[in-house]
Backbone as CSV, one residue per row, in Angstrom:
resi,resn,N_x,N_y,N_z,CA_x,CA_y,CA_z,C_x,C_y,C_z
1,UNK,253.047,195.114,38.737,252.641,194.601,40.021,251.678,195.573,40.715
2,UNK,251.674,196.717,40.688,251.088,197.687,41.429,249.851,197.652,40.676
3,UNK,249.640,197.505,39.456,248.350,197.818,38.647,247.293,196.795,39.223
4,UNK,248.198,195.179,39.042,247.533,193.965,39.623,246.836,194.322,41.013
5,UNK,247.645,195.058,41.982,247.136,195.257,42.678,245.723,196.482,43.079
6,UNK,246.279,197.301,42.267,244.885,198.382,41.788,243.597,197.914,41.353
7,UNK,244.060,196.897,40.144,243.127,196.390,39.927,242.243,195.578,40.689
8,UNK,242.587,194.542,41.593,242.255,193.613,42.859,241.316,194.495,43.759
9,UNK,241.851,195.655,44.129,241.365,196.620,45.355,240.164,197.488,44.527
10,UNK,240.219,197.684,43.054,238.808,198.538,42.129,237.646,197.191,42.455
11,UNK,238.351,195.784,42.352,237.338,194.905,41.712,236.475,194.607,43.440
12,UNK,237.497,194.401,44.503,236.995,194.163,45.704,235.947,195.491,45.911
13,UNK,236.282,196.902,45.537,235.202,197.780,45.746,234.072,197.947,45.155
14,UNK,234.333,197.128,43.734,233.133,197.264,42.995,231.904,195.934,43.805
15,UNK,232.292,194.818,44.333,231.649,194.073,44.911,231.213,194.381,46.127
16,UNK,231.977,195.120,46.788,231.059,195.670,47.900,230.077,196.821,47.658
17,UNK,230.448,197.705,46.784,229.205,198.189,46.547,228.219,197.862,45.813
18,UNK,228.016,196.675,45.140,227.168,195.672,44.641,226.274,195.417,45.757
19,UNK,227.519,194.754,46.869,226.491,194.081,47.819,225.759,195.058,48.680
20,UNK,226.354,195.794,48.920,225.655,196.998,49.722,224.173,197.714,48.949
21,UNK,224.100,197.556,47.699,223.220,197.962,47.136,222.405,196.820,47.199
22,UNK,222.531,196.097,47.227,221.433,194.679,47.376,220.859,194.472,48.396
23,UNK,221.846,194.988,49.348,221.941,194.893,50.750,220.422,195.837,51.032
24,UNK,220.705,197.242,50.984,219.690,197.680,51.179,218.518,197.825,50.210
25,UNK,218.298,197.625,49.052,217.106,197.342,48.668,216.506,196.102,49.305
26,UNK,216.867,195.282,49.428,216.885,193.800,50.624,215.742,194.255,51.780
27,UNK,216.382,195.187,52.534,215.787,195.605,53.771,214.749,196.728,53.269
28,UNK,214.664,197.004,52.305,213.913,198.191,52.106,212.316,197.075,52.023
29,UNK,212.383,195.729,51.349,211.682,195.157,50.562,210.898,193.987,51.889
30,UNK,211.756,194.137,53.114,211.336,193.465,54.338,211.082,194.669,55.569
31,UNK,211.355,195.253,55.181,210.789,196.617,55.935,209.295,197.007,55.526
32,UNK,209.149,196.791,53.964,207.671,196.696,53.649,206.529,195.790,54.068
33,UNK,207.191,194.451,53.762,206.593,193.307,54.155,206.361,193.136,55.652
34,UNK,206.923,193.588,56.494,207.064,193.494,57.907,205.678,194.588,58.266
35,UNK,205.388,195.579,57.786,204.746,196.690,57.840,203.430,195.867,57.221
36,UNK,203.151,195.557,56.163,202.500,194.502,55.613,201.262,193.465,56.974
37,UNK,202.419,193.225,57.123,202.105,191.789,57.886,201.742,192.390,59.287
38,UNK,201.980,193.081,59.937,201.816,194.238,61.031,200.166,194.824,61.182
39,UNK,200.078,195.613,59.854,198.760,196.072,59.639,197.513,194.862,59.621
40,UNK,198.179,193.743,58.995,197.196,192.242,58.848,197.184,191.743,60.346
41,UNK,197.743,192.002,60.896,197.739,191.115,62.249,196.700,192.338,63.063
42,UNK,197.126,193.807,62.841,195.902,194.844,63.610,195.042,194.161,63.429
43,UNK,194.264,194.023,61.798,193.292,194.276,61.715,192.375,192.331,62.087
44,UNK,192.889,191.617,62.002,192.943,190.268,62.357,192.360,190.370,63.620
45,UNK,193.299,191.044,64.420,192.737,191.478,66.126,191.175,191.670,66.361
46,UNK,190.963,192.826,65.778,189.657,193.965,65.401,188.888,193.053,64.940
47,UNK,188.825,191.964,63.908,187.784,191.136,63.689,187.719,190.025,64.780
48,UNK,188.317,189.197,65.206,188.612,188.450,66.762,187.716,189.649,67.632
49,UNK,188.273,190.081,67.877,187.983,190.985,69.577,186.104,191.681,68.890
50,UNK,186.276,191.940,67.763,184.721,192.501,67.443,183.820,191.440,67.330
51,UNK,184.155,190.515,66.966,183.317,188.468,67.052,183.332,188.789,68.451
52,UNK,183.777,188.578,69.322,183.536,187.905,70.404,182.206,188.800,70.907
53,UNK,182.937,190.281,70.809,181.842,191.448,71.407,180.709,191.506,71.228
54,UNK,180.605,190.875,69.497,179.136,190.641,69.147,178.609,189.504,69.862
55,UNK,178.950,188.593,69.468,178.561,186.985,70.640,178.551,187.313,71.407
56,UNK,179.260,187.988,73.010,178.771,188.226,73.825,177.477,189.162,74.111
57,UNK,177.467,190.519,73.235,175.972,190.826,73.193,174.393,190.358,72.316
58,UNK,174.968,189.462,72.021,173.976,188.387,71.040,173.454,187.322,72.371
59,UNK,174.424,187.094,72.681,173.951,186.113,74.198,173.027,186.467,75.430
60,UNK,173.869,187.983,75.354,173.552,188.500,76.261,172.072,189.287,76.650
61,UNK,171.297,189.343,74.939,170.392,189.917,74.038,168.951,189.073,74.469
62,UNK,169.571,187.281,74.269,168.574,186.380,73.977,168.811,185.440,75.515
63,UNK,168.876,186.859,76.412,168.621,185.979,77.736,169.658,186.090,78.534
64,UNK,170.681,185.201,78.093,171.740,185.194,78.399,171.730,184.033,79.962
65,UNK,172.241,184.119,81.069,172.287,183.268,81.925,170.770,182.848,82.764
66,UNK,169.763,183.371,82.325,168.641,183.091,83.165,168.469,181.712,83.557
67,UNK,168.247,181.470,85.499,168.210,180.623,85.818,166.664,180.504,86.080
């Protein structure tokens, strides 16, 4: 009876440290991707905000509001 139970409490530990190891390679692998996707959205910005800057001095170049 006691072994059954040894055994039960090895097998429950071996699954948690299964999951725990999954666990954090998991987050290691969305911690990247998050970082990823972070740097794409900077640089996304920088082309947006540098378009406009140009169009506005392109406009601003060839006249711009002359009444």
């Amino acid at each position: 009876m006691a072994d059954d139970w040894m055994d039960k409490i090895e097998d429950r530990l071996a699954a948690l440290e299964t999951r725990n190891a999954v666990d954090t390679v998991h987050r290691d692998n969305v911690t990247d991707r998050l970082v990823a996707i972070e740097d794409m959205l900077k640089w996304l910005v920088r082309l947006i905000i540098g378009g406009l800057l140009l169009g506005g001095l392109t406009f601003a170049l060839q006249g711009g509001l002359t009444i």
